[in-house]
N, CA and C atoms of all chains as a GROMACS GRO file, in nm:
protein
  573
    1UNK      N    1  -4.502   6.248   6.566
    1UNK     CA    2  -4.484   6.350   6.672
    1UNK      C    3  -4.443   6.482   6.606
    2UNK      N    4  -4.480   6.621   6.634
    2UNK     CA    5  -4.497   6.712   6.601
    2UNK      C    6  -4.295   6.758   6.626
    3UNK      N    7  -4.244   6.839   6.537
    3UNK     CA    8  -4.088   6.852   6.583
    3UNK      C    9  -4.101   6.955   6.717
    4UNK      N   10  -4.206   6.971   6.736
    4UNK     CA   11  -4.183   7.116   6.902
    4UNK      C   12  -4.147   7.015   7.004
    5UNK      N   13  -4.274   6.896   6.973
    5UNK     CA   14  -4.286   6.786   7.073
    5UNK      C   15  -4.159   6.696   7.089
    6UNK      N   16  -4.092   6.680   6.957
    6UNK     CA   17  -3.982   6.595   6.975
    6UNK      C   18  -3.871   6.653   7.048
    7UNK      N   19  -3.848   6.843   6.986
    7UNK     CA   20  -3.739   6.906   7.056
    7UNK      C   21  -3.754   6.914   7.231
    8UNK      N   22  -3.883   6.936   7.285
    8UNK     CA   23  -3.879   6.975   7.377
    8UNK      C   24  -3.890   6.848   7.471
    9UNK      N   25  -3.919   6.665   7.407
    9UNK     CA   26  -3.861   6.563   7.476
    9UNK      C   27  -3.733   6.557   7.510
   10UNK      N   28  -3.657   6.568   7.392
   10UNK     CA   29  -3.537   6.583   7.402
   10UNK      C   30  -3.427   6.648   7.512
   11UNK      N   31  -3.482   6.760   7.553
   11UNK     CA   32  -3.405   6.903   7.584
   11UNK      C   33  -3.457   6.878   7.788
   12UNK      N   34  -3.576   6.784   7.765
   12UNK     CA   35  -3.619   6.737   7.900
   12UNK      C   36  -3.582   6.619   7.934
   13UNK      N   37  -3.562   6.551   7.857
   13UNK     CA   38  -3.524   6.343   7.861
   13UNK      C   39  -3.356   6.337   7.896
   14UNK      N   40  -3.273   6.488   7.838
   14UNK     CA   41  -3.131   6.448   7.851
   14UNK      C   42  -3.116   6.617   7.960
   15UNK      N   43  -2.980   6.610   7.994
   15UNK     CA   44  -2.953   6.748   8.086
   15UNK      C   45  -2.889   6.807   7.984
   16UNK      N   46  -2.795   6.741   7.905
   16UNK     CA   47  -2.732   6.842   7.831
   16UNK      C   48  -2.761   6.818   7.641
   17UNK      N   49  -2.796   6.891   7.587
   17UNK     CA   50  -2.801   6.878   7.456
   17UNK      C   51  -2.738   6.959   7.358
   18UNK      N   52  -2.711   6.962   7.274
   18UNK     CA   53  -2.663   7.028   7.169
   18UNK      C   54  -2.684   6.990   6.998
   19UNK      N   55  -2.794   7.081   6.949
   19UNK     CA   56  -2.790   7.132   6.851
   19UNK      C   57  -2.733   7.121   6.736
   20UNK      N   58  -2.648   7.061   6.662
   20UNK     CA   59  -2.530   7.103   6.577
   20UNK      C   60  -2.548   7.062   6.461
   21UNK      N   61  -2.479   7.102   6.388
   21UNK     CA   62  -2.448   7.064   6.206
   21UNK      C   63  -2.280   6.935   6.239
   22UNK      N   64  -2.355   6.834   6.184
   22UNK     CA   65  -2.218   6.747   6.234
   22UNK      C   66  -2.319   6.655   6.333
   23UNK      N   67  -2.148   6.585   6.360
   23UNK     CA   68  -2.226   6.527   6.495
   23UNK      C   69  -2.111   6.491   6.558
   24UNK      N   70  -2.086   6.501   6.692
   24UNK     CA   71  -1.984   6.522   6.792
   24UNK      C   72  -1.848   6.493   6.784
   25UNK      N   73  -1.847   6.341   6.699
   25UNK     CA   74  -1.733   6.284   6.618
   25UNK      C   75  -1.700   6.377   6.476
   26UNK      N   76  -1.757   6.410   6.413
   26UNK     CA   77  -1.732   6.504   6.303
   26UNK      C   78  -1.790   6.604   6.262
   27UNK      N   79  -1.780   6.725   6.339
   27UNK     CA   80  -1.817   6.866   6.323
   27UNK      C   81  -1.870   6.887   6.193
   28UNK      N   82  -1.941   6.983   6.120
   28UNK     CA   83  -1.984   7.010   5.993
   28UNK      C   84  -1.930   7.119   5.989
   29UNK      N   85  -1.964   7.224   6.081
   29UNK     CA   86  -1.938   7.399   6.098
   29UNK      C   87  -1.842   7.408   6.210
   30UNK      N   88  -1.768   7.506   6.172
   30UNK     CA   89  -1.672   7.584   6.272
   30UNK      C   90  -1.730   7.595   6.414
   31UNK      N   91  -1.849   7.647   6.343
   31UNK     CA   92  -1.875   7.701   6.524
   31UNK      C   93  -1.955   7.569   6.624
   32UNK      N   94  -2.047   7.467   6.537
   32UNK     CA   95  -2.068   7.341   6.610
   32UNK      C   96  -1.945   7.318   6.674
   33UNK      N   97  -1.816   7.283   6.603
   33UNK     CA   98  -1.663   7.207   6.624
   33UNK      C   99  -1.647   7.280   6.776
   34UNK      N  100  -1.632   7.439   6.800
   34UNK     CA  101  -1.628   7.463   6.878
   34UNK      C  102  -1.673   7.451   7.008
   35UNK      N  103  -1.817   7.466   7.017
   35UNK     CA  104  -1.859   7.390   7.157
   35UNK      C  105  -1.822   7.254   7.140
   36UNK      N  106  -1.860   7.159   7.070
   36UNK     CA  107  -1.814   7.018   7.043
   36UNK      C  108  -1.644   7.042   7.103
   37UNK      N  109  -1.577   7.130   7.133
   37UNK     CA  110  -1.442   7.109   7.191
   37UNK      C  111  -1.458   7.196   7.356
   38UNK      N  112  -1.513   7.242   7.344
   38UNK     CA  113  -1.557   7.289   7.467
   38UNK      C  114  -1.609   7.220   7.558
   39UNK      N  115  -1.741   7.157   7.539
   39UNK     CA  116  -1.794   7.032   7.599
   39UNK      C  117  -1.694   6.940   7.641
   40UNK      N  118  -1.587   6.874   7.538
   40UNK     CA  119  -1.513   6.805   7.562
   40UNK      C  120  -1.418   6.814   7.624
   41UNK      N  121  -1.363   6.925   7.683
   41UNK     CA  122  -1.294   6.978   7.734
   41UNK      C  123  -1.330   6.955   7.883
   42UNK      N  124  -1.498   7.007   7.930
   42UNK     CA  125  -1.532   7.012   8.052
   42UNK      C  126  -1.595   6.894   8.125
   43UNK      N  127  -1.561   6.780   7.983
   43UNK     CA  128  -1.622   6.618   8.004
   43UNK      C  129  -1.754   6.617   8.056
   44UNK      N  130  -1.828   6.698   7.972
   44UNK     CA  131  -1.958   6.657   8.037
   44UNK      C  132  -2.029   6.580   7.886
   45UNK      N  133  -2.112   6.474   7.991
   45UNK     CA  134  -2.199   6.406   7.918
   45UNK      C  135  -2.310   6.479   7.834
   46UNK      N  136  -2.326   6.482   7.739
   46UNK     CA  137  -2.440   6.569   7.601
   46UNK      C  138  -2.476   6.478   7.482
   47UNK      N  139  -2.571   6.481   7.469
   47UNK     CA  140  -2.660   6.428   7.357
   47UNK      C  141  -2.649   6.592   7.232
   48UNK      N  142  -2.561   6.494   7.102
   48UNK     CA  143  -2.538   6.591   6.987
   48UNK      C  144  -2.666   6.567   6.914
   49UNK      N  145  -2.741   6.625   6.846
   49UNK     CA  146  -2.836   6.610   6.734
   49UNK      C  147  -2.802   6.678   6.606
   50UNK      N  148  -2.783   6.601   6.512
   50UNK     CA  149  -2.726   6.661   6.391
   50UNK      C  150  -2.872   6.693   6.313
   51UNK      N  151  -2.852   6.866   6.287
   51UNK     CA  152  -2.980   6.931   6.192
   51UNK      C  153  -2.942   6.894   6.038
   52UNK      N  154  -2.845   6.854   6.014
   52UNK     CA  155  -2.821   6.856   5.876
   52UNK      C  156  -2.916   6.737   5.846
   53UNK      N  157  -2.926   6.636   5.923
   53UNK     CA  158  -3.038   6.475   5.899
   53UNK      C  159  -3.110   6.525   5.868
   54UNK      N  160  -3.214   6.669   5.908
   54UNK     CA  161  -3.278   6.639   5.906
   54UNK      C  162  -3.366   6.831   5.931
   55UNK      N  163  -3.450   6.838   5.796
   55UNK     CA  164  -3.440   7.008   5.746
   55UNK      C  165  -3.558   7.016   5.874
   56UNK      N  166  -3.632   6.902   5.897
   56UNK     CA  167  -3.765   6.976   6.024
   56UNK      C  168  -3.668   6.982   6.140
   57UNK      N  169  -3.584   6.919   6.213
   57UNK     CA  170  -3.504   6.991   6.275
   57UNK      C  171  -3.475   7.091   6.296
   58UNK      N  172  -3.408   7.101   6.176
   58UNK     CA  173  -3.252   7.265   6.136
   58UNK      C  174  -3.375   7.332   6.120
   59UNK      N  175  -3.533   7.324   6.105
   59UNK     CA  176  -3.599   7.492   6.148
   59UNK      C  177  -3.664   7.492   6.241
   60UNK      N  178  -3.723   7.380   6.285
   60UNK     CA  179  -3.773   7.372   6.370
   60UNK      C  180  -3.700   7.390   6.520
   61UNK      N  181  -3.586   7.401   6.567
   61UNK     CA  182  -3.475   7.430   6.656
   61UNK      C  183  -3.488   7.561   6.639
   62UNK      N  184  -3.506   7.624   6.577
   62UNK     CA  185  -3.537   7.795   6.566
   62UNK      C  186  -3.604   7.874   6.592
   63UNK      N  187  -3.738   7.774   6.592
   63UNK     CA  188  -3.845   7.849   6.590
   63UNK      C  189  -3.836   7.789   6.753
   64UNK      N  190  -3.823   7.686   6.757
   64UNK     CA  191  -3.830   7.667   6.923
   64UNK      C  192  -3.768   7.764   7.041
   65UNK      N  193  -3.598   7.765   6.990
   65UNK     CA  194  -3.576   7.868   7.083
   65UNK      C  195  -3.613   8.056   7.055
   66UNK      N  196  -3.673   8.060   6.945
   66UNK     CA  197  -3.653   8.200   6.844
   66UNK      C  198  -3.528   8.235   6.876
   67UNK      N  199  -3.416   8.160   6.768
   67UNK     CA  200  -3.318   8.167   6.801
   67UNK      C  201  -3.262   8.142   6.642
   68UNK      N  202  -3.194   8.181   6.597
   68UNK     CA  203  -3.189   8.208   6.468
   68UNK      C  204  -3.039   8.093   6.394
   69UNK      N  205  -2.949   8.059   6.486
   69UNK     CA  206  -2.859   8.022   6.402
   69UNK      C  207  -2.832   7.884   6.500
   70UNK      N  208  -2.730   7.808   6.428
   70UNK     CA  209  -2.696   7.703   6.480
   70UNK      C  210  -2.572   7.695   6.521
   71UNK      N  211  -2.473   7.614   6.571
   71UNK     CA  212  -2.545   7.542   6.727
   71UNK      C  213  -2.623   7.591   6.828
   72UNK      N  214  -2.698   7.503   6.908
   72UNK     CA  215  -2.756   7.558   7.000
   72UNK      C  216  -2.748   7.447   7.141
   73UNK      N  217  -2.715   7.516   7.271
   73UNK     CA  218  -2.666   7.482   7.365
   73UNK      C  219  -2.826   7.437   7.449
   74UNK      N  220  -2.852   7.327   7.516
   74UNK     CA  221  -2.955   7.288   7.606
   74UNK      C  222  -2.915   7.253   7.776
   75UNK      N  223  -2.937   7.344   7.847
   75UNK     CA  224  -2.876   7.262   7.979
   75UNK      C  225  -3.043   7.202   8.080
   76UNK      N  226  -3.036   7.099   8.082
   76UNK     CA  227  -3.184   7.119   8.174
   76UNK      C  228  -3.320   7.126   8.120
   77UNK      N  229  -3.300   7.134   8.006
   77UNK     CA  230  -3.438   7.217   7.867
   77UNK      C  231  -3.444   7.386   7.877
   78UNK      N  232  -3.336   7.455   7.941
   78UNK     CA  233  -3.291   7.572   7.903
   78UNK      C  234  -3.206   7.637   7.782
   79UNK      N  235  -3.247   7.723   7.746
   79UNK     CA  236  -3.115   7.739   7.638
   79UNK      C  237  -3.073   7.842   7.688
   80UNK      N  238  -2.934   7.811   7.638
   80UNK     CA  239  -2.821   7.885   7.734
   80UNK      C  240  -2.769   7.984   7.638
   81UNK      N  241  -2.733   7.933   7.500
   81UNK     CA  242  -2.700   7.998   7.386
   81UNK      C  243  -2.634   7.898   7.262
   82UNK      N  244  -2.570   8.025   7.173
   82UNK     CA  245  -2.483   7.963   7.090
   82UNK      C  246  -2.366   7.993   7.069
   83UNK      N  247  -2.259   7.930   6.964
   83UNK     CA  248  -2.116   7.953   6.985
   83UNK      C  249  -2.058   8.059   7.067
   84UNK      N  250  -2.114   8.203   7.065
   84UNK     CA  251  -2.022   8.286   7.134
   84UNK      C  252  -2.078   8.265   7.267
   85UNK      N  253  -2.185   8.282   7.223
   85UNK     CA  254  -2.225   8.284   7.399
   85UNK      C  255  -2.170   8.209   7.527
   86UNK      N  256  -2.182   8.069   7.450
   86UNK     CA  257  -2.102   7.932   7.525
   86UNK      C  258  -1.954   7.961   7.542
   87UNK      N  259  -1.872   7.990   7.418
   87UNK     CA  260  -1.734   8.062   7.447
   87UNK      C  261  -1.700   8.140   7.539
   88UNK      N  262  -1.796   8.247   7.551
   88UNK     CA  263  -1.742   8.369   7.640
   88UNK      C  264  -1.801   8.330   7.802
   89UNK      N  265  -1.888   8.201   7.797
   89UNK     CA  266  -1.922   8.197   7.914
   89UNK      C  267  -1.811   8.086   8.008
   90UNK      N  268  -1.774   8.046   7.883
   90UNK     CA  269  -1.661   7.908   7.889
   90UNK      C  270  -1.553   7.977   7.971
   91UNK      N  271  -1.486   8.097   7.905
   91UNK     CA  272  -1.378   8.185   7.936
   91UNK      C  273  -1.415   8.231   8.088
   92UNK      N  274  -1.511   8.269   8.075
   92UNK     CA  275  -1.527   8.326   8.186
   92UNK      C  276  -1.560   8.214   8.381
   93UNK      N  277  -1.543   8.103   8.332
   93UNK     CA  278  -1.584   7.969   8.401
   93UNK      C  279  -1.738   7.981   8.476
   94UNK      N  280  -1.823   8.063   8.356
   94UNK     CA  281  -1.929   8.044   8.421
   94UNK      C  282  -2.012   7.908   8.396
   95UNK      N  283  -1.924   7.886   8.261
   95UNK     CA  284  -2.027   7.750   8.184
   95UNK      C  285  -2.026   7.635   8.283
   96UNK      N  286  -1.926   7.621   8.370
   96UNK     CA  287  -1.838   7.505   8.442
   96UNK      C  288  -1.949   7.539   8.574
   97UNK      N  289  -1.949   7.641   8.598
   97UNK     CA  290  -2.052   7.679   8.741
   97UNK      C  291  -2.184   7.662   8.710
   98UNK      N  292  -2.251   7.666   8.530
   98UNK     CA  293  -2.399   7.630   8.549
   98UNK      C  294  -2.417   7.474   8.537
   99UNK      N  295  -2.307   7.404   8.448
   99UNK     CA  296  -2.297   7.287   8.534
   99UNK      C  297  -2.271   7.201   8.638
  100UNK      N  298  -2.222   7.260   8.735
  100UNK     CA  299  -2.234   7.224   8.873
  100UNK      C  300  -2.377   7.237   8.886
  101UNK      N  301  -2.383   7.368   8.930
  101UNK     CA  302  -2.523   7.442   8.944
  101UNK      C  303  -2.634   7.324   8.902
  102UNK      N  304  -2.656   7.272   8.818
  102UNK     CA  305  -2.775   7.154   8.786
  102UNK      C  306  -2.726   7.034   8.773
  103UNK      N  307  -2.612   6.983   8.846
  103UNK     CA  308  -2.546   6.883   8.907
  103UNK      C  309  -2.516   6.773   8.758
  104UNK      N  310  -2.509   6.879   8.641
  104UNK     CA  311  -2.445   6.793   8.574
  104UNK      C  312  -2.290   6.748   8.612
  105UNK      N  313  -2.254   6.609   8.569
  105UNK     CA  314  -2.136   6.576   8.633
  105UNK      C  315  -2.010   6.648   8.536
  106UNK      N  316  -1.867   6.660   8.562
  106UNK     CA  317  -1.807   6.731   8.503
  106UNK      C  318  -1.678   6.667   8.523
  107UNK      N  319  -1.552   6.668   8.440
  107UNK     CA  320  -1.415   6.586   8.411
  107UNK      C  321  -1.364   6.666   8.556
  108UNK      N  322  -1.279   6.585   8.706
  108UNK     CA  323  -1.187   6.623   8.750
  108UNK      C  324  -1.109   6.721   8.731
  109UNK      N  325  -1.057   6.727   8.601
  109UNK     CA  326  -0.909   6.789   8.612
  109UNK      C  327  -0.958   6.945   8.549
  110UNK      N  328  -1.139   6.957   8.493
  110UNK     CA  329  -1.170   7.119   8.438
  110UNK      C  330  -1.148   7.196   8.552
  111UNK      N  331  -1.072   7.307   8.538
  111UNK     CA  332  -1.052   7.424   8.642
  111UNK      C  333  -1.103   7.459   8.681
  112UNK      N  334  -1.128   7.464   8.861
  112UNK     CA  335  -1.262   7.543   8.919
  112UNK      C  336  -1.284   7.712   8.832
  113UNK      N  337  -1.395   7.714   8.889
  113UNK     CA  338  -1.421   7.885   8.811
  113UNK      C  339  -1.379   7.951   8.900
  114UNK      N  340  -2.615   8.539   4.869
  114UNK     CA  341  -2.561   8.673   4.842
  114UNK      C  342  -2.501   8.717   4.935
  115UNK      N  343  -2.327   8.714   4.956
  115UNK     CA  344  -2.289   8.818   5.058
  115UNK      C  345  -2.346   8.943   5.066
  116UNK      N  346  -2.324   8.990   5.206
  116UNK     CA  347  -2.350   9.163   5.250
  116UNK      C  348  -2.228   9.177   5.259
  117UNK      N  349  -2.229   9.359   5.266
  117UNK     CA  350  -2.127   9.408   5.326
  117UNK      C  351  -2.152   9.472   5.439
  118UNK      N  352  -2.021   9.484   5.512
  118UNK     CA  353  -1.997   9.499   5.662
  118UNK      C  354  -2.112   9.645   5.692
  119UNK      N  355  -2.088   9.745   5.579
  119UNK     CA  356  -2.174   9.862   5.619
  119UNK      C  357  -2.310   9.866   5.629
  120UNK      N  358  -2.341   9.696   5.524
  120UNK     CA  359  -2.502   9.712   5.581
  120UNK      C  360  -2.550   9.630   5.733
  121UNK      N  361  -2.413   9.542   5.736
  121UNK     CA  362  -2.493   9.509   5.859
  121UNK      C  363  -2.498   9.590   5.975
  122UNK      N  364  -2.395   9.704   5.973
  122UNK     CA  365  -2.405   9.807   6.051
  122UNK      C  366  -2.496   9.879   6.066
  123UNK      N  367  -2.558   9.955   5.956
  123UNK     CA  368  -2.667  10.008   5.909
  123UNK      C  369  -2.808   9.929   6.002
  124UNK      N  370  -2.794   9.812   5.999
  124UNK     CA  371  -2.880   9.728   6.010
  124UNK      C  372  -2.868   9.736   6.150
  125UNK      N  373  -2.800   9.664   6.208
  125UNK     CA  374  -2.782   9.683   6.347
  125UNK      C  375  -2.836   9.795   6.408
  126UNK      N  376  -2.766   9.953   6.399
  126UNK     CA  377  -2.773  10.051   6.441
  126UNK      C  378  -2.934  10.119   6.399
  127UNK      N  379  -2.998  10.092   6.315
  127UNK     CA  380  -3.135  10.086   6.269
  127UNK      C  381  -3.209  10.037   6.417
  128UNK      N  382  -3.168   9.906   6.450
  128UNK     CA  383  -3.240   9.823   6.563
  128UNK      C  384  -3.245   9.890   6.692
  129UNK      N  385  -3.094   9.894   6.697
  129UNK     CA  386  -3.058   9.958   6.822
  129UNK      C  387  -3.002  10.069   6.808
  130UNK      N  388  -3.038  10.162   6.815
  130UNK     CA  389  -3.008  10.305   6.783
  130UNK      C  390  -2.885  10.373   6.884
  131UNK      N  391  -2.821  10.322   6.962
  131UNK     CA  392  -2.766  10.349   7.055
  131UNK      C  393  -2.596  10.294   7.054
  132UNK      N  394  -2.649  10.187   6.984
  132UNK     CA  395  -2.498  10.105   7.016
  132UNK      C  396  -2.368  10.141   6.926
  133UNK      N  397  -2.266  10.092   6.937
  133UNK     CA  398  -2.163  10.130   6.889
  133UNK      C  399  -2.095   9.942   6.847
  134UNK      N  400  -2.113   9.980   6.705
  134UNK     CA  401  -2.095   9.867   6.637
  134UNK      C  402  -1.936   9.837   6.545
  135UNK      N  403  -1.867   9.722   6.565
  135UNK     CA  404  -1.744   9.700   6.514
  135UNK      C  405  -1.773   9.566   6.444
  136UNK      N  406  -1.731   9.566   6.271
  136UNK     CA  407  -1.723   9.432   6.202
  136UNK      C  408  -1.644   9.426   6.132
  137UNK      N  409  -1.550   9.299   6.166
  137UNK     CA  410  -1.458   9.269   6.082
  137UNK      C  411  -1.462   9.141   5.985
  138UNK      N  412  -1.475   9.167   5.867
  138UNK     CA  413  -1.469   9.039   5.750
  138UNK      C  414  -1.337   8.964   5.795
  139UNK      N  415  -1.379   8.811   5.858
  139UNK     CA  416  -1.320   8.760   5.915
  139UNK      C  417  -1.230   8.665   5.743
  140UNK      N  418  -1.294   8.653   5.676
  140UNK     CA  419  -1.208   8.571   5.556
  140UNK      C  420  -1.241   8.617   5.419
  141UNK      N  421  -1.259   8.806   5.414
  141UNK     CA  422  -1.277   8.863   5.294
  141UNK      C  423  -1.314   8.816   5.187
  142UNK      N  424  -1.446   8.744   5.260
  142UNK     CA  425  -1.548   8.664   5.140
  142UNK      C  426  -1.680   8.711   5.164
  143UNK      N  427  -1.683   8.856   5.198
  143UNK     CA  428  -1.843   8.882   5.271
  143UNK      C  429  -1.945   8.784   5.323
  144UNK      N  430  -1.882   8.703   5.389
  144UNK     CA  431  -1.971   8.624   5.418
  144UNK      C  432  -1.952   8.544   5.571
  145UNK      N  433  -1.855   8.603   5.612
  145UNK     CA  434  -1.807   8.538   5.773
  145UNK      C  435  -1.739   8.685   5.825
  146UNK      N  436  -1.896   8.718   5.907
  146UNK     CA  437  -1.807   8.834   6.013
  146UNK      C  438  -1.790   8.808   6.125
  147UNK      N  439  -1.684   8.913   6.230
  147UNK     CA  440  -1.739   8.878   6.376
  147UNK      C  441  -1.770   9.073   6.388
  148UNK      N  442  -1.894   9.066   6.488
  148UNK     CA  443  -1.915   9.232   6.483
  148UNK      C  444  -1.935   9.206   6.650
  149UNK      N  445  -1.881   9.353   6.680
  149UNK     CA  446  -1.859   9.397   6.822
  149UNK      C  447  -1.966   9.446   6.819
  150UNK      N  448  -2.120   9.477   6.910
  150UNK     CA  449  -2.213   9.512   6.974
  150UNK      C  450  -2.179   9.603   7.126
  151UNK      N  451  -2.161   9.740   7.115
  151UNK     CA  452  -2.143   9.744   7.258
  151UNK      C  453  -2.274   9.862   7.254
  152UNK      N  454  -2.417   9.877   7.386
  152UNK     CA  455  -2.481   9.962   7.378
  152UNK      C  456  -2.528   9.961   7.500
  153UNK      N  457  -2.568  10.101   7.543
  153UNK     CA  458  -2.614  10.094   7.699
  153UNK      C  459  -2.747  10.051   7.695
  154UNK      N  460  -2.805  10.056   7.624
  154UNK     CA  461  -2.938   9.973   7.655
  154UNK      C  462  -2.925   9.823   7.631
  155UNK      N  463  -2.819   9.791   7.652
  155UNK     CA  464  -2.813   9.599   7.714
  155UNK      C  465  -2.806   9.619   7.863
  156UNK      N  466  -2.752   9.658   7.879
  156UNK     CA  467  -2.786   9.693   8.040
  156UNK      C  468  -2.861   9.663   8.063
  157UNK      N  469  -2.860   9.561   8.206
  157UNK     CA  470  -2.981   9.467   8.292
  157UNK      C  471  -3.009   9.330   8.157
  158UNK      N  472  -2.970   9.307   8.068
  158UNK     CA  473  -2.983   9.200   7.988
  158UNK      C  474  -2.894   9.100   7.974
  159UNK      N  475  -2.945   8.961   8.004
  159UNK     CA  476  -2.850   8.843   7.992
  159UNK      C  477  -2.808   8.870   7.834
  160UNK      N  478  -2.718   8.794   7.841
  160UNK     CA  479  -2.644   8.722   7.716
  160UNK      C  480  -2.725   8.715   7.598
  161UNK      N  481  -2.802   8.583   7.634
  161UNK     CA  482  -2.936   8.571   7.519
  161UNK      C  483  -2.990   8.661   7.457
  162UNK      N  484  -3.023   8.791   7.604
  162UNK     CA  485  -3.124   8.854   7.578
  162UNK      C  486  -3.052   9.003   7.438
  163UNK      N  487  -2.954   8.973   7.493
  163UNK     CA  488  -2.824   9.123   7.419
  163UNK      C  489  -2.829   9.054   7.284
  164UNK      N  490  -2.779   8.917   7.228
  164UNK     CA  491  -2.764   8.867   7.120
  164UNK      C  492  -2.905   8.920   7.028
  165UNK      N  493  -3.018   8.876   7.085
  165UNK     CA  494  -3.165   8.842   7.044
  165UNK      C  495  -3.160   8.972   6.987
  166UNK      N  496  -3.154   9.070   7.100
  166UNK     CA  497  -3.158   9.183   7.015
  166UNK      C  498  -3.090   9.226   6.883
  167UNK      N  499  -2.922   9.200   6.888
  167UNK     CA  500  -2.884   9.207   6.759
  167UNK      C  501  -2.951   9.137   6.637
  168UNK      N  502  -3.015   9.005   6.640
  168UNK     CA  503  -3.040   8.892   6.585
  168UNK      C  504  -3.151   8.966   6.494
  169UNK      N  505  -3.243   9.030   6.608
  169UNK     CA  506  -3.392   9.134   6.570
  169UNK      C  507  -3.339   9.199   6.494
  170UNK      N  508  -3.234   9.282   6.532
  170UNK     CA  509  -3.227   9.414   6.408
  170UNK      C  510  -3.172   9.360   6.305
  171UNK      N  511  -3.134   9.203   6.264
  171UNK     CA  512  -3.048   9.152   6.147
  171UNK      C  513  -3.168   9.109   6.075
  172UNK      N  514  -3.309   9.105   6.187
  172UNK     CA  515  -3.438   9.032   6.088
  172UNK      C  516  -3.365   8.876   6.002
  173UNK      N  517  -3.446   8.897   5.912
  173UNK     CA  518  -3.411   8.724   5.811
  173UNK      C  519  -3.309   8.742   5.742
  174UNK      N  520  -3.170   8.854   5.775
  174UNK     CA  521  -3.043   8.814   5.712
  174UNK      C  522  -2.995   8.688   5.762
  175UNK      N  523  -2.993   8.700   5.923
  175UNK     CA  524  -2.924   8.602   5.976
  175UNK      C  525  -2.941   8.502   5.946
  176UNK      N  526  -2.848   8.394   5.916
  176UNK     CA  527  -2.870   8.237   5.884
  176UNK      C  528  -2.936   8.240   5.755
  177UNK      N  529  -2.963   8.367   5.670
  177UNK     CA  530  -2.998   8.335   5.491
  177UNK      C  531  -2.897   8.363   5.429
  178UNK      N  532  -2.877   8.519   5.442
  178UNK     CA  533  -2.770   8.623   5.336
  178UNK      C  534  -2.654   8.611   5.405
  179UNK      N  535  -2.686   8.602   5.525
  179UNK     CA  536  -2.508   8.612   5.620
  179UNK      C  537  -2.548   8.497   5.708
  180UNK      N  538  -2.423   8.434   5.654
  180UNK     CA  539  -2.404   8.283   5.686
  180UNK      C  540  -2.359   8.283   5.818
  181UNK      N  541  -2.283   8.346   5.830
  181UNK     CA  542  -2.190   8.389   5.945
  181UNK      C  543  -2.142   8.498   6.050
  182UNK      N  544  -2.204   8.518   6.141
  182UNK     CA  545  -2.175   8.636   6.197
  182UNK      C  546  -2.136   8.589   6.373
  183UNK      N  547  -1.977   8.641   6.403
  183UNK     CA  548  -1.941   8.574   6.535
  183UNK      C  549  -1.951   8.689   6.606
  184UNK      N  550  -2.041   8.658   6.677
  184UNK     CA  551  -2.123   8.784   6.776
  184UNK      C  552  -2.045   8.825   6.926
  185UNK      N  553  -2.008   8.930   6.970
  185UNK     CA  554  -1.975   9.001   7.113
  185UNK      C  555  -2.079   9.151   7.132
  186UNK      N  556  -2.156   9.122   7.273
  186UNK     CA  557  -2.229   9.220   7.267
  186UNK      C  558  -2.110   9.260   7.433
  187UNK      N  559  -2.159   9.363   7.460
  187UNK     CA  560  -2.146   9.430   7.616
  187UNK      C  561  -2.191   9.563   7.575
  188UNK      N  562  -2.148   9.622   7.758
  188UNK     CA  563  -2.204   9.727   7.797
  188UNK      C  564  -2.094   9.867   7.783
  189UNK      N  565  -2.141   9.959   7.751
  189UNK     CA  566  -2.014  10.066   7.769
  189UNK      C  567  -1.954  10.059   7.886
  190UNK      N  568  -1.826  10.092   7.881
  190UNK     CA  569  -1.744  10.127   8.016
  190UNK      C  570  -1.800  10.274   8.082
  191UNK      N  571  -1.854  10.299   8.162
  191UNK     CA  572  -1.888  10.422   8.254
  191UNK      C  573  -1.748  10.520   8.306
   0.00000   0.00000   0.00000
């Protein structure tokens, strides 16, 4: 299977995905670690894919979203962004409202937005 | 090869001719910045769309020469 074909099963087969160097249990990069604590924070269910396995991945994730760096955030087979983006949207409780919004499920006790 | 902060400015402001750019060497190893993006032509642009643009005017530094760059774009205050 071609890696466009595999990314874009992926990003359609699960609601939430993520991108990362690492893998959810053990971060590689700062900024993976970060959403990886973010996510965890808002208890939502996500499928991690570690690019370091694997170099058609780590470019092929790039060229998919023309999106240049890693992590990269999937809600739905949308991309939403990366580290800052997800941060500042986190802060702002919008991240928490686009998961409602596509009825991903979410931990009780995360703070309404 | 680290850069320094003035070329990615350079670089930036090349792209976007408008904006008003802030970078700070986050661990004075040229090689992990975070740079402030603020320009009125993000205006009417998502998130994505504000980053992408910086990303464009960084061309193939990003993710080769500069490993690291922790990105904030917005809009001027009016």
């Amino acid at each position: 299977m071609a890696i466009d074909q595999f990314i874009a099963n992926e990003v359609k087969s699960n609601d939430v995905v993520l991108f990362m160097k690492g893998t959810p249990q053990f971060p590689m990069c700062g900024f993976s670690g970060q959403v990886v604590q973010i996510l965890d924070y808002l208890g939502v269910p996500y499928k991690g894919l570690n690019v370091l396995e694997n170099d058609e991945l780590r470019n092929g994730i790039k060229t998919y979203s023309n999106w240049p760096t890693i992590p990269q955030l999937y809600v739905k087979g949308e991309f939403v962004g990366g580290c800052d983006i997800v941060r500042e949207m986190f802060q702002a409780g919008e991240l928490l409202s686009l998961m409602k919004e596509n009825g991903v499920p979410v931990k009780d006790s995360a703070p309404a937005a | 090869m680290p850069m320094n902060a003035n070329d990615i400015e350079k670089l930036i402001k090349a792209g976007i001719p408008d904006a008003e750019v802030t970078i700070r060497d986050l661990a004075g190893d040229g090689d992990h910045y975070a740079a402030t993006v603020i320009a009125e032509s993000f205006r009417g642009k998502s998130r994505v769309q504000q980053h992408k643009l910086v990303y464009d005017a960084l061309k193939a530094q990003m993710g080769g020469e500069l490993h690291a760059l922790a990105l904030q774009t917005g809009l001027p205050e009016r």
